[in-house]
VMD Tcl script that builds the backbone (N, CA, C; Angstrom):
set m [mol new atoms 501]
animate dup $m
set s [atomselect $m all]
$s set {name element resname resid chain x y z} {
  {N N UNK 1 A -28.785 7.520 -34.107}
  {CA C UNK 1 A -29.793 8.381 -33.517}
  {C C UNK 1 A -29.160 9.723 -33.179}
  {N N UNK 2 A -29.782 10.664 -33.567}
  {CA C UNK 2 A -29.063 12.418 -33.388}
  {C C UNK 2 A -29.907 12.532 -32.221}
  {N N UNK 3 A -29.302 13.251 -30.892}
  {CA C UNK 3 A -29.739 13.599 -29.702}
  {C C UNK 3 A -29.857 15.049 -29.703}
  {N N UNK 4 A -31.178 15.300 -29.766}
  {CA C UNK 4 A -31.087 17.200 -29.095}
  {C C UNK 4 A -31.273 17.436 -28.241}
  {N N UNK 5 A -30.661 17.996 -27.492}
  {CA C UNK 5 A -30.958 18.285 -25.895}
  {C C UNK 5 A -32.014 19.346 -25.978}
  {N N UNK 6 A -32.534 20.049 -26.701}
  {CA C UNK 6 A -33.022 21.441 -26.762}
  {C C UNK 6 A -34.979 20.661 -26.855}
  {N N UNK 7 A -34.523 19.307 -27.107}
  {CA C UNK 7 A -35.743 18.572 -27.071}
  {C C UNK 7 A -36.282 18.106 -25.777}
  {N N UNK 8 A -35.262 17.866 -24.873}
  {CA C UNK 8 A -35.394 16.948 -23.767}
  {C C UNK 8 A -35.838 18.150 -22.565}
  {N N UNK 9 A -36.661 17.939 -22.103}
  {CA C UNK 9 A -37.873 19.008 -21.070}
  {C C UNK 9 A -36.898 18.851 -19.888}
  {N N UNK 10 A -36.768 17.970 -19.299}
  {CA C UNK 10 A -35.980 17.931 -17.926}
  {C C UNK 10 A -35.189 16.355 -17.996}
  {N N UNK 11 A -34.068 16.705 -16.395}
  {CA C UNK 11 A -33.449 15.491 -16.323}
  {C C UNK 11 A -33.792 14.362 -16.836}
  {N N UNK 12 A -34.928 14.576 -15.868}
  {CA C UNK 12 A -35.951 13.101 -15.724}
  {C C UNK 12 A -36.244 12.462 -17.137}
  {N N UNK 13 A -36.291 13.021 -17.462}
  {CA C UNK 13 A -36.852 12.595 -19.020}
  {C C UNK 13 A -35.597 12.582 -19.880}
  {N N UNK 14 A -34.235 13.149 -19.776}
  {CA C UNK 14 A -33.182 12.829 -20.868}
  {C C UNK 14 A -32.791 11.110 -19.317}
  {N N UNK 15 A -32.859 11.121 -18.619}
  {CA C UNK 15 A -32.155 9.797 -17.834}
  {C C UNK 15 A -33.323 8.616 -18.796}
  {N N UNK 16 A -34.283 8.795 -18.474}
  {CA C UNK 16 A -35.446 7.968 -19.266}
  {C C UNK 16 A -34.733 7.815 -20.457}
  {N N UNK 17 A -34.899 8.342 -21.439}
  {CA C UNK 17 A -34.674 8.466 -22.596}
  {C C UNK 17 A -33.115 7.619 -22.892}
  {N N UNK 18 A -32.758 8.017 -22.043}
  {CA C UNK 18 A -30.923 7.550 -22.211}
  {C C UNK 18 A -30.770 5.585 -22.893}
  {N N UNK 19 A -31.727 5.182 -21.916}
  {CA C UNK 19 A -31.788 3.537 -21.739}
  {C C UNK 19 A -32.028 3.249 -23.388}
  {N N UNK 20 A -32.987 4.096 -24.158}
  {CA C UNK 20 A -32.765 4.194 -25.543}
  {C C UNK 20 A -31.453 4.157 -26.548}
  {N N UNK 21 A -30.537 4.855 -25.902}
  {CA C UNK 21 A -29.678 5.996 -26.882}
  {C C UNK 21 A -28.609 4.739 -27.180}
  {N N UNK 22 A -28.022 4.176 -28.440}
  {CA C UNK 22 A -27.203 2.995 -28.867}
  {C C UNK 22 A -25.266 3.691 -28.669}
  {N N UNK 23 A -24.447 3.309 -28.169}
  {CA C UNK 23 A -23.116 3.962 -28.209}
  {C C UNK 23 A -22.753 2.811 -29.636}
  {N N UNK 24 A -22.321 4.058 -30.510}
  {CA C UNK 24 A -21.822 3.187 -31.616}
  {C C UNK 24 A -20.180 2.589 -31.333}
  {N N UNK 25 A -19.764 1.994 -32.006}
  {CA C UNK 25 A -18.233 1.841 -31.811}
  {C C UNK 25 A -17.352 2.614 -32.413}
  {N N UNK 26 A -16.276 3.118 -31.652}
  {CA C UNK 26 A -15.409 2.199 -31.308}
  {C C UNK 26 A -14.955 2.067 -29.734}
  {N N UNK 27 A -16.113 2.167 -29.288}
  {CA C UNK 27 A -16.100 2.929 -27.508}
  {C C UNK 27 A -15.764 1.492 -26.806}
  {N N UNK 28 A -16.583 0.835 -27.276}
  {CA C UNK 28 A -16.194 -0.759 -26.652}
  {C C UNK 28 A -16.919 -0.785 -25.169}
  {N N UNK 29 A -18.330 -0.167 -25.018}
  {CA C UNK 29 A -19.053 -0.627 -23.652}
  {C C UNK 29 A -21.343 -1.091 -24.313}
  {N N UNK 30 A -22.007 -1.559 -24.075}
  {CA C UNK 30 A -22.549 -1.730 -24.438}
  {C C UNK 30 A -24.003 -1.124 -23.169}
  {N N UNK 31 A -23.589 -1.126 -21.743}
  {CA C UNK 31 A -24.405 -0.048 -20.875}
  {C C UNK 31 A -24.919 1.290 -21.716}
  {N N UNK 32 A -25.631 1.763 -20.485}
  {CA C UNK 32 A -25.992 3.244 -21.090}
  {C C UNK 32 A -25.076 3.977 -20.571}
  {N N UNK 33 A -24.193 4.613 -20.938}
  {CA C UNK 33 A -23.335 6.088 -20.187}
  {C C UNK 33 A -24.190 7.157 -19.944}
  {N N UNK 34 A -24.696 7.472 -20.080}
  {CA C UNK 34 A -25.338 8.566 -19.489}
  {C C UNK 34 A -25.141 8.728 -18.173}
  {N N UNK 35 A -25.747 8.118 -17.201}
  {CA C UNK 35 A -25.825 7.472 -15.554}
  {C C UNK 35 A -24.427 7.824 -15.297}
  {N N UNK 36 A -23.907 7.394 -16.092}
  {CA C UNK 36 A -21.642 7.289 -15.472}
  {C C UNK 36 A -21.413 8.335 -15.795}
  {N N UNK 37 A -21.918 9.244 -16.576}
  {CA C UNK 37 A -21.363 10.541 -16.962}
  {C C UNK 37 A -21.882 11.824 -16.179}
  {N N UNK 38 A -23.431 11.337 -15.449}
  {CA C UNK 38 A -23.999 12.694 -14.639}
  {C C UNK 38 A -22.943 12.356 -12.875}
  {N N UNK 39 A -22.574 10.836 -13.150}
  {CA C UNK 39 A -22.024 10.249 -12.065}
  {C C UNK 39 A -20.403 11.312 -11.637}
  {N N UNK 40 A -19.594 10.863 -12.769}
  {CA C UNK 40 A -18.958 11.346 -12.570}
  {C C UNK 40 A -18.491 13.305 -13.001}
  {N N UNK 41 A -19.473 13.874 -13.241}
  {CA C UNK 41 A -19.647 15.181 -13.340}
  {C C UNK 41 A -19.814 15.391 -11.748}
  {N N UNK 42 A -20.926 14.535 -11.216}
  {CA C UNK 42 A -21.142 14.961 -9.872}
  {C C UNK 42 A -19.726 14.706 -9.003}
  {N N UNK 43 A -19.167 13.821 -8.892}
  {CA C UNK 43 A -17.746 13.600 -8.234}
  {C C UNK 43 A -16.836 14.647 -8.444}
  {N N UNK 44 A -16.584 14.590 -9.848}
  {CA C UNK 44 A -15.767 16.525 -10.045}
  {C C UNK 44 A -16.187 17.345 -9.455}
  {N N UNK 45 A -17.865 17.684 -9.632}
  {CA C UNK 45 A -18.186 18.598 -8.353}
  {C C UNK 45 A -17.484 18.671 -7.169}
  {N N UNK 46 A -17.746 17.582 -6.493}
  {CA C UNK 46 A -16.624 17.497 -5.458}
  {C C UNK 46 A -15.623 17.346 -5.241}
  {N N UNK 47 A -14.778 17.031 -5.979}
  {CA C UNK 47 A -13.352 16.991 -6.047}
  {C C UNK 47 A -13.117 18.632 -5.954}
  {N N UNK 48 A -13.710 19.693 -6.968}
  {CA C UNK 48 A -13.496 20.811 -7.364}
  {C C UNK 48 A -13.907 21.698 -5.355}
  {N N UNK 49 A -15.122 21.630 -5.108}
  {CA C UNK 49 A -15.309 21.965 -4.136}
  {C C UNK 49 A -14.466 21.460 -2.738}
  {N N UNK 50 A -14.180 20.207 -2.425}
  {CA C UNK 50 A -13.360 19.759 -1.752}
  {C C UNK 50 A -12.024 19.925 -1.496}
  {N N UNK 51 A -11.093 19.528 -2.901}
  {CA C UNK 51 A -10.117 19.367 -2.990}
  {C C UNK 51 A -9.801 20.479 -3.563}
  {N N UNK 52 A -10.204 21.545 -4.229}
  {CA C UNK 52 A -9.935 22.727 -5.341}
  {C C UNK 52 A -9.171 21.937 -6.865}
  {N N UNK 53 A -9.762 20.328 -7.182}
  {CA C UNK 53 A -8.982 20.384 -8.076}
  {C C UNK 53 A -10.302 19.831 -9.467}
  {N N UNK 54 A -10.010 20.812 -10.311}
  {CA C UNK 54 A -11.006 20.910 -11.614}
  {C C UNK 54 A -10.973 19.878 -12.625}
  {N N UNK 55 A -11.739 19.169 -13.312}
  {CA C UNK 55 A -11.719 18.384 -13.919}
  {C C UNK 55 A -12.534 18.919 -15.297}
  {N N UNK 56 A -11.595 18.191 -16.527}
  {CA C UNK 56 A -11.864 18.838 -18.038}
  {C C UNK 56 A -12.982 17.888 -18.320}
  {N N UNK 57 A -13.497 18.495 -19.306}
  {CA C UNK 57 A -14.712 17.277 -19.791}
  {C C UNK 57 A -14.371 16.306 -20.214}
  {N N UNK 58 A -12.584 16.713 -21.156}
  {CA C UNK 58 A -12.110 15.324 -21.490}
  {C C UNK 58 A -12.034 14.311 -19.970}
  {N N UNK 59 A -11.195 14.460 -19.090}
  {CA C UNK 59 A -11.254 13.396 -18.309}
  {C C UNK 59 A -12.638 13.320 -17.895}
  {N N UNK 60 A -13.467 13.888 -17.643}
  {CA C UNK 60 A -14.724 13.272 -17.186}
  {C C UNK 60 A -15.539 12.227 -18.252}
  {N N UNK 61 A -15.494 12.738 -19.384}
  {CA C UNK 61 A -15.756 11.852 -20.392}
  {C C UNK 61 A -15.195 10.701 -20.651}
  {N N UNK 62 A -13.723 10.669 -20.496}
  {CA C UNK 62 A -12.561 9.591 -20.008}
  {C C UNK 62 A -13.437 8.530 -19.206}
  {N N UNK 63 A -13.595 9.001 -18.089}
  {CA C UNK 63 A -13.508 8.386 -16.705}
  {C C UNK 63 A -15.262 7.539 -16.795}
  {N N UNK 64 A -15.353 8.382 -17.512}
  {CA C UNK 64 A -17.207 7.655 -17.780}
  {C C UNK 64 A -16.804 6.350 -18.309}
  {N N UNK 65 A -16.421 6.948 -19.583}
  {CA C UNK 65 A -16.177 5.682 -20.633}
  {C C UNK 65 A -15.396 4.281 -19.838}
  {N N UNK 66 A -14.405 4.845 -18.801}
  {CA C UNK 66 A -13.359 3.764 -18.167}
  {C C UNK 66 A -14.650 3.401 -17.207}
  {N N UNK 67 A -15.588 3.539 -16.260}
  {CA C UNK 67 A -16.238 3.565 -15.629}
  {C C UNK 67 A -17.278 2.651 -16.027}
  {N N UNK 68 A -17.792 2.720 -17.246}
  {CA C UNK 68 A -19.227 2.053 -17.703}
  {C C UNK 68 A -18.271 0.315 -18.212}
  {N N UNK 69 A -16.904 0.707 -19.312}
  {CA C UNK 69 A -16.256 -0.844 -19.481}
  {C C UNK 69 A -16.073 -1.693 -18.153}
  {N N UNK 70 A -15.514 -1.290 -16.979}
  {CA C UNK 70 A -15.020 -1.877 -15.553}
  {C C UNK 70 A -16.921 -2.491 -15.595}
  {N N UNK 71 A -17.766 -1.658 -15.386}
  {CA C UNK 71 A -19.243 -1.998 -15.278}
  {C C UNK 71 A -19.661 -3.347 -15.973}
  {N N UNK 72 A -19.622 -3.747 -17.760}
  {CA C UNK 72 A -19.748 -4.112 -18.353}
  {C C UNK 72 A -18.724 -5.207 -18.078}
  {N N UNK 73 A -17.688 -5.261 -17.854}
  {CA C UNK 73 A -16.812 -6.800 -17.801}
  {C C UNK 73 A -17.239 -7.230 -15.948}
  {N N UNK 74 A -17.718 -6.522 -15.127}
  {CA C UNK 74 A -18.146 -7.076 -14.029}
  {C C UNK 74 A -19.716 -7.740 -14.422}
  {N N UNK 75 A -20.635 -7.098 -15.127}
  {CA C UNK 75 A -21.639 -8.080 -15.191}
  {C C UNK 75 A -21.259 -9.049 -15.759}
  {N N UNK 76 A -20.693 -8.880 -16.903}
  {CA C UNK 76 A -20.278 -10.237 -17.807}
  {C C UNK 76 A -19.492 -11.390 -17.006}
  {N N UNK 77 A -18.894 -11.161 -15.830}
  {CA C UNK 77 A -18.368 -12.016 -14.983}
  {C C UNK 77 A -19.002 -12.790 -13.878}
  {N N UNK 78 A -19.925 -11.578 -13.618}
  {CA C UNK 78 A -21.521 -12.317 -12.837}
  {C C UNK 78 A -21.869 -13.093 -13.184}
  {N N UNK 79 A -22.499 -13.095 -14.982}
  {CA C UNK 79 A -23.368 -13.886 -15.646}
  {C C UNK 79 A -23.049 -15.734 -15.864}
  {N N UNK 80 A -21.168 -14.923 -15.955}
  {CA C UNK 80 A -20.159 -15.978 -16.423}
  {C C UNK 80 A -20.347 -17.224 -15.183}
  {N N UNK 81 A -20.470 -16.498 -13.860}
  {CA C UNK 81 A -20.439 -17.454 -12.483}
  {C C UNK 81 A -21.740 -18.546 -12.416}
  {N N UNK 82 A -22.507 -17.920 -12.543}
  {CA C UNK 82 A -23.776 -18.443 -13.000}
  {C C UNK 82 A -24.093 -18.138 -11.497}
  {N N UNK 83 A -23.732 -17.087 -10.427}
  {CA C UNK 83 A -24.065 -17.164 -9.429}
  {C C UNK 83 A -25.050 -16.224 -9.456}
  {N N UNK 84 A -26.613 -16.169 -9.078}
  {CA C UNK 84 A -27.457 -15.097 -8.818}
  {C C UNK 84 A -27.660 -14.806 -7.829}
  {N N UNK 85 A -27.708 -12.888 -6.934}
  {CA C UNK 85 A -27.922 -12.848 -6.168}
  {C C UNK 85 A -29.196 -12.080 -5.882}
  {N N UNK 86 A -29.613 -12.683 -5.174}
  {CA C UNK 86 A -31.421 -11.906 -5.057}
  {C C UNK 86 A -31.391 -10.330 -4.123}
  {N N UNK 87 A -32.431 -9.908 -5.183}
  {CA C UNK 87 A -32.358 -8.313 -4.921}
  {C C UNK 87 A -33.378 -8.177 -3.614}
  {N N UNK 88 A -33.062 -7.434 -2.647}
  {CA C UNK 88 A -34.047 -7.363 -1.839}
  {C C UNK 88 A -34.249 -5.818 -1.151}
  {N N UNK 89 A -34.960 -5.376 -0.772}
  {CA C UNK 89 A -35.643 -3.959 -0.124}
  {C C UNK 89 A -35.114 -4.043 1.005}
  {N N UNK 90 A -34.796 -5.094 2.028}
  {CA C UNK 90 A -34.638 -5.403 3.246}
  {C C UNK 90 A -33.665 -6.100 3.737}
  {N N UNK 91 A -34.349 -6.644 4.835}
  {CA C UNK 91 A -32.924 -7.841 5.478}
  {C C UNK 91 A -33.842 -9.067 5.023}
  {N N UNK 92 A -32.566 -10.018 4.429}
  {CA C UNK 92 A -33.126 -11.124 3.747}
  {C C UNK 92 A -34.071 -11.837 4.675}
  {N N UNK 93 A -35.062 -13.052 4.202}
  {CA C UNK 93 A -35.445 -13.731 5.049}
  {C C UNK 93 A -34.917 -14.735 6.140}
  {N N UNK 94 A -34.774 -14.907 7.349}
  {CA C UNK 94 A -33.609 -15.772 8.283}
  {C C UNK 94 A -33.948 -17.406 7.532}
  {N N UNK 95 A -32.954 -17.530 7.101}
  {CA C UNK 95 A -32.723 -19.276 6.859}
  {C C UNK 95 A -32.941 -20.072 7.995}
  {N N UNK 96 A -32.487 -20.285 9.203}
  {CA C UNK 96 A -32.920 -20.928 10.082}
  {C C UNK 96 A -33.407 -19.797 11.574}
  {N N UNK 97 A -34.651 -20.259 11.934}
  {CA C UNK 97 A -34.903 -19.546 12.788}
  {C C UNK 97 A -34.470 -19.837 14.465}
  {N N UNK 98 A -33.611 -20.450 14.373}
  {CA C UNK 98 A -33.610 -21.456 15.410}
  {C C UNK 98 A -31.580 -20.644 15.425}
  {N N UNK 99 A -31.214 -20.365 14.664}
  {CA C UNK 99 A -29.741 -19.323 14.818}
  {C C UNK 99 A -30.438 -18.067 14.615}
  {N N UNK 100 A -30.385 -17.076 15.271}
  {CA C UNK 100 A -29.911 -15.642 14.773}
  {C C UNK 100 A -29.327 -15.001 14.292}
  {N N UNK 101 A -29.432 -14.567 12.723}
  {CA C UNK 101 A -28.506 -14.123 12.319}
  {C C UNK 101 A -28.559 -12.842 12.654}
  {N N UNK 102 A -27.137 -12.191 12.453}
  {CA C UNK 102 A -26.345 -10.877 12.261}
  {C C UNK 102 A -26.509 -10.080 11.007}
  {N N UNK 103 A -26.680 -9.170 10.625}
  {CA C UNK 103 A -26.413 -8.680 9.249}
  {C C UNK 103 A -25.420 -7.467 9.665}
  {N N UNK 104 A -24.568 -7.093 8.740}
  {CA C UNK 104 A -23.455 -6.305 9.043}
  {C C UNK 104 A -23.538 -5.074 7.643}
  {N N UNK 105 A -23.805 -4.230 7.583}
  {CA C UNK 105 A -23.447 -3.132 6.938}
  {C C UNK 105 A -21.778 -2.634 7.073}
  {N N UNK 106 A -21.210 -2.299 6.219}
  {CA C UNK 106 A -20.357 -1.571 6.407}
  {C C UNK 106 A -19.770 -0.383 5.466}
  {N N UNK 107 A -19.339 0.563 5.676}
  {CA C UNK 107 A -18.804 1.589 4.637}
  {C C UNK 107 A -17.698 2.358 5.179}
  {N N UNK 108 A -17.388 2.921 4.072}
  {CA C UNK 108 A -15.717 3.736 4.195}
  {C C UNK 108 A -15.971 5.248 3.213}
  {N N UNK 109 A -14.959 5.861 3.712}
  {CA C UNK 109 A -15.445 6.908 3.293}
  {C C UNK 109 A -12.949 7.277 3.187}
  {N N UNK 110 A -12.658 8.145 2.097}
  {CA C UNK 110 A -11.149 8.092 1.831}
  {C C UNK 110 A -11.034 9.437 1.269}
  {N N UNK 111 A -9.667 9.944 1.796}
  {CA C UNK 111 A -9.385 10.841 1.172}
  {C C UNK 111 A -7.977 11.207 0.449}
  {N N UNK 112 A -8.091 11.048 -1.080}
  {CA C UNK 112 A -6.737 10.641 -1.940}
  {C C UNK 112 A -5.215 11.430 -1.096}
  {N N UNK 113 A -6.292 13.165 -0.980}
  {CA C UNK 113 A -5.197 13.930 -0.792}
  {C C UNK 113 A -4.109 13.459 0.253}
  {N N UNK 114 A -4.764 13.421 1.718}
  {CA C UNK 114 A -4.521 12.480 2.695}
  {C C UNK 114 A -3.947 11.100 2.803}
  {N N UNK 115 A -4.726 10.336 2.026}
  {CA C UNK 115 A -4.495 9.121 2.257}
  {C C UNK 115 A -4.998 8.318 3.383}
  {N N UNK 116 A -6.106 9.440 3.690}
  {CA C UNK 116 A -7.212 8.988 5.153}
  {C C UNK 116 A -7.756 8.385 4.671}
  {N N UNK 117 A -8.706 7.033 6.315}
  {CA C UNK 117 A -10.269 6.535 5.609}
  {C C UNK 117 A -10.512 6.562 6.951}
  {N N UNK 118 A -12.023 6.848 6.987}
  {CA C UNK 118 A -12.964 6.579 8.150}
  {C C UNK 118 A -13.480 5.453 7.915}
  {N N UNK 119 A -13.782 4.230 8.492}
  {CA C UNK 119 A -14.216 3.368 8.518}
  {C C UNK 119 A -15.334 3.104 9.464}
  {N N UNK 120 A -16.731 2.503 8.990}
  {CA C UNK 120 A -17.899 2.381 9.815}
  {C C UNK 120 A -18.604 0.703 9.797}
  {N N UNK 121 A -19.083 0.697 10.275}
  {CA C UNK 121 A -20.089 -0.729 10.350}
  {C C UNK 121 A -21.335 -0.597 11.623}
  {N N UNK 122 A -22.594 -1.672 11.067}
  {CA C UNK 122 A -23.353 -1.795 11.821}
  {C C UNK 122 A -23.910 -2.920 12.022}
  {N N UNK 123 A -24.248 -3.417 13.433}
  {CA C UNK 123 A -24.606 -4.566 13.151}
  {C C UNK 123 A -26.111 -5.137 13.743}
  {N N UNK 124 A -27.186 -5.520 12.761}
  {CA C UNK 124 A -28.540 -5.596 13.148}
  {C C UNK 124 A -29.485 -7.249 13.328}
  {N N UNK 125 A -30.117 -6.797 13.644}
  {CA C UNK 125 A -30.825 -8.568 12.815}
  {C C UNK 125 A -31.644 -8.076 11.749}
  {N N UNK 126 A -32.745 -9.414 11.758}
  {CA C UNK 126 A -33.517 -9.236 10.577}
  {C C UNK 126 A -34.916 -8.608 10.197}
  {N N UNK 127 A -35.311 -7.867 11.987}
  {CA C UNK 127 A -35.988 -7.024 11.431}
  {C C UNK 127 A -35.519 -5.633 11.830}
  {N N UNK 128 A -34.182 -5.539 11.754}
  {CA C UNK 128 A -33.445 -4.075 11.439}
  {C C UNK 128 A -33.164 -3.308 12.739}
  {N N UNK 129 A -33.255 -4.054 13.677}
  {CA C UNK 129 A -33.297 -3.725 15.319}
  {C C UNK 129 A -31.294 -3.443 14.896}
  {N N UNK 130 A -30.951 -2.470 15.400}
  {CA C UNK 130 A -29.035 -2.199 15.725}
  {C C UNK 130 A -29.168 -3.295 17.358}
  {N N UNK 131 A -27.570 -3.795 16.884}
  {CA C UNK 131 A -27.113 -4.449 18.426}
  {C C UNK 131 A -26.038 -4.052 18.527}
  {N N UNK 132 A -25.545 -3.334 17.468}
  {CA C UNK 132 A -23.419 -2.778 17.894}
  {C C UNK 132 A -23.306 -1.919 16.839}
  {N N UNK 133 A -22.780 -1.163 16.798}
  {CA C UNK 133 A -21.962 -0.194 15.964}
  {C C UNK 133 A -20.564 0.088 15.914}
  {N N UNK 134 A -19.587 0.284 14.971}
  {CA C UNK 134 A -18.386 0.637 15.519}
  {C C UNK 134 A -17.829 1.419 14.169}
  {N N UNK 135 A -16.637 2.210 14.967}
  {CA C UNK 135 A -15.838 3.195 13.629}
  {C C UNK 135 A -14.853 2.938 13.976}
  {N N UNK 136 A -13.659 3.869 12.986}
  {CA C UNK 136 A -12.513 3.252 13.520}
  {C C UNK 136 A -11.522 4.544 12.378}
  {N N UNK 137 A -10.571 5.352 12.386}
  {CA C UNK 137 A -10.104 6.042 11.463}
  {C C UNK 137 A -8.215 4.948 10.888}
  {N N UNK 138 A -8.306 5.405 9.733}
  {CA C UNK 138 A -6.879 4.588 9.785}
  {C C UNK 138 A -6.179 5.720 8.544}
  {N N UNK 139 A -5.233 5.490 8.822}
  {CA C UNK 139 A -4.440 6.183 8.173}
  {C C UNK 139 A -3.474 5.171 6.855}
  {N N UNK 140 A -2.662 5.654 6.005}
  {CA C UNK 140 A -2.202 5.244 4.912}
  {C C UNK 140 A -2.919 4.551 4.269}
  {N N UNK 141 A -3.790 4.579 3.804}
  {CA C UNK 141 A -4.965 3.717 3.089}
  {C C UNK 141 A -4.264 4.278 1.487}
  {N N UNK 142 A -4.652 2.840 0.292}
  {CA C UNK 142 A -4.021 3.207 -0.567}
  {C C UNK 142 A -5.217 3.828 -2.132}
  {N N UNK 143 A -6.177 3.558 -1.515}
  {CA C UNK 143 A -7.608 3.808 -2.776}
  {C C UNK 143 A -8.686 3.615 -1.689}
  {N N UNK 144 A -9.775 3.999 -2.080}
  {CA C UNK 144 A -11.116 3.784 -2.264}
  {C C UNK 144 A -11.866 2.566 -1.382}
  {N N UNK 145 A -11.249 1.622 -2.433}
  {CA C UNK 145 A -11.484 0.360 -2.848}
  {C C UNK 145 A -10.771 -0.406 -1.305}
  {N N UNK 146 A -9.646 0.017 -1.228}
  {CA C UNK 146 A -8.802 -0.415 -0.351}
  {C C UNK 146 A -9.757 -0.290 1.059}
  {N N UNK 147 A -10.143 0.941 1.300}
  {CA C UNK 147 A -10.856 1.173 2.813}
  {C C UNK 147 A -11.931 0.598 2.902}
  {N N UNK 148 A -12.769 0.766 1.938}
  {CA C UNK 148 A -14.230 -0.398 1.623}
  {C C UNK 148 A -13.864 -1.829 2.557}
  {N N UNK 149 A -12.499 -2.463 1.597}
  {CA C UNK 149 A -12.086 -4.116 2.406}
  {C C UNK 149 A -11.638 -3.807 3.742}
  {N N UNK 150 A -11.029 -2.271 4.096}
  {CA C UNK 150 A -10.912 -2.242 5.613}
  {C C UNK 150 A -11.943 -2.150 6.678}
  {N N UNK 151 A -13.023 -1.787 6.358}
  {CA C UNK 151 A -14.004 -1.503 6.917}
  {C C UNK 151 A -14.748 -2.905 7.234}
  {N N UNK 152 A -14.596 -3.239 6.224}
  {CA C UNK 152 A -15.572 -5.313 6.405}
  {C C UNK 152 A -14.274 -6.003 7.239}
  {N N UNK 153 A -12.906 -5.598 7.293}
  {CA C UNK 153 A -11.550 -6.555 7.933}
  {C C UNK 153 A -12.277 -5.769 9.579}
  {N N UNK 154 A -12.247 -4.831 9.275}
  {CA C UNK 154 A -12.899 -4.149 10.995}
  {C C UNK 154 A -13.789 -4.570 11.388}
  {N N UNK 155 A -15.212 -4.700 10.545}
  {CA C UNK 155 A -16.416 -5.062 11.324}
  {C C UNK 155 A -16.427 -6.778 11.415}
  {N N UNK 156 A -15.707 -7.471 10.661}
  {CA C UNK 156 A -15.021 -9.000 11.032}
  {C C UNK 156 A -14.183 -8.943 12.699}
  {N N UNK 157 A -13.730 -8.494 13.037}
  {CA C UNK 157 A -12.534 -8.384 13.773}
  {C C UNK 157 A -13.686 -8.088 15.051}
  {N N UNK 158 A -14.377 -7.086 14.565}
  {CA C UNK 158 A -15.228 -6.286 15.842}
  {C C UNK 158 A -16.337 -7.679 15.974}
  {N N UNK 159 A -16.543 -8.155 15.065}
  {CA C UNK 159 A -17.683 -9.195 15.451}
  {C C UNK 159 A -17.084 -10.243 16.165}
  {N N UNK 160 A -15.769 -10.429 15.820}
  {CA C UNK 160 A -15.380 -11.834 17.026}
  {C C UNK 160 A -15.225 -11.444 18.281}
  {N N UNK 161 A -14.862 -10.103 18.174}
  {CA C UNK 161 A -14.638 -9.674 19.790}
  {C C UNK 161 A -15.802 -9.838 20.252}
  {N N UNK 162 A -16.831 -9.655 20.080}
  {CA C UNK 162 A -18.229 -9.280 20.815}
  {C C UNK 162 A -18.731 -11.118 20.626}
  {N N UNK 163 A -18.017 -11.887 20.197}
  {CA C UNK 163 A -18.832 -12.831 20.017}
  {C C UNK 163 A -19.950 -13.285 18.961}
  {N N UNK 164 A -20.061 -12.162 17.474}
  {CA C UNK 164 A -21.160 -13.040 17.202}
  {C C UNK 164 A -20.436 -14.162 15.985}
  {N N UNK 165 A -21.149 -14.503 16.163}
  {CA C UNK 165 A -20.754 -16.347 15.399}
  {C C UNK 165 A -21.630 -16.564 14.144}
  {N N UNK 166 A -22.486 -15.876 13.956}
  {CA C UNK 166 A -23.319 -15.729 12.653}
  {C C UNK 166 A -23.876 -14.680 11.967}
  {N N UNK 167 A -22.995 -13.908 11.110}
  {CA C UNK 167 A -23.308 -13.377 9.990}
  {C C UNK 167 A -23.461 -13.454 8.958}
}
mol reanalyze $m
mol bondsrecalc $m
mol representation Tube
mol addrep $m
């Protein structure tokens, strides 16, 4: 399939369109890149604005391609579990009403240059009422990825202190 952009009216309609578009081989991902590629254009944005450091189309194109395979061998590992997890808008329905559950959000936020992470969590029931919040900054963090698991080791840690027993 030949793509003209000079065809495509707006975003909206080349993202639409994308779910169409076949990556031939020898790329080795079977997703749509498109999504990973406006993805990581937007991250260079910020890297460039943030950090002052510029990114070529080759690595962005790189980083797509590395981006959509990591994508593609994680579903395939989902599928492989046979574990499904149900998609929901909300806080799930309470399994027993007779415990209260907890639901815990958490996120991290890192910075390479640094080697900072801010770490956050929240903790609600199930119809979205907050009962605790907490942050926490840490230093030497080694990725991303790394502060994400610090942030859930924090809001674990913060939940025994306070006592709750079911999340």
């Amino acid at each position: 399939m030949q793509i003209d952009p000079s065809q495509l009216v707006s975003f909206k309609e080349a993202l639409i369109l994308s779910s169409t578009w076949i990556a031939l081989p020898p790329y080795g991902f079977t997703s749509n890149i498109f999504p990973w590629i406006c993805w990581l254009i937007w991250t260079s944005r910020n890297r460039l604005i943030f950090e002052k450091r510029a990114s070529t189309p080759r690595e962005i194109v790189l980083g797509a391609i590395t981006a959509v395979k990591e994508w593609d061998l994680a579903q395939a590992k989902t599928k492989n579990c046979g574990i499904t997890s149900p998609i929901s808008s909300g806080f799930p329905s309470q399994q027993n009403p007779e415990l209260p559950s907890i639901y815990c959000n958490t996120d991290a936020a890192w910075r390479a240059d640094s080697r900072n992470a801010g770490l956050a969590w929240v903790f609600s029931d199930h119809e979205g009422q907050e009962h605790n919040r907490g942050s926490q900054f840490q230093d030497n963090v080694s990725s991303s990825c790394m502060a994400e698991a610090l942030a859930v080791r924090s809001a674990l840690l913060h939940a025994a202190e306070i006592n709750i027993t079911s999340i």
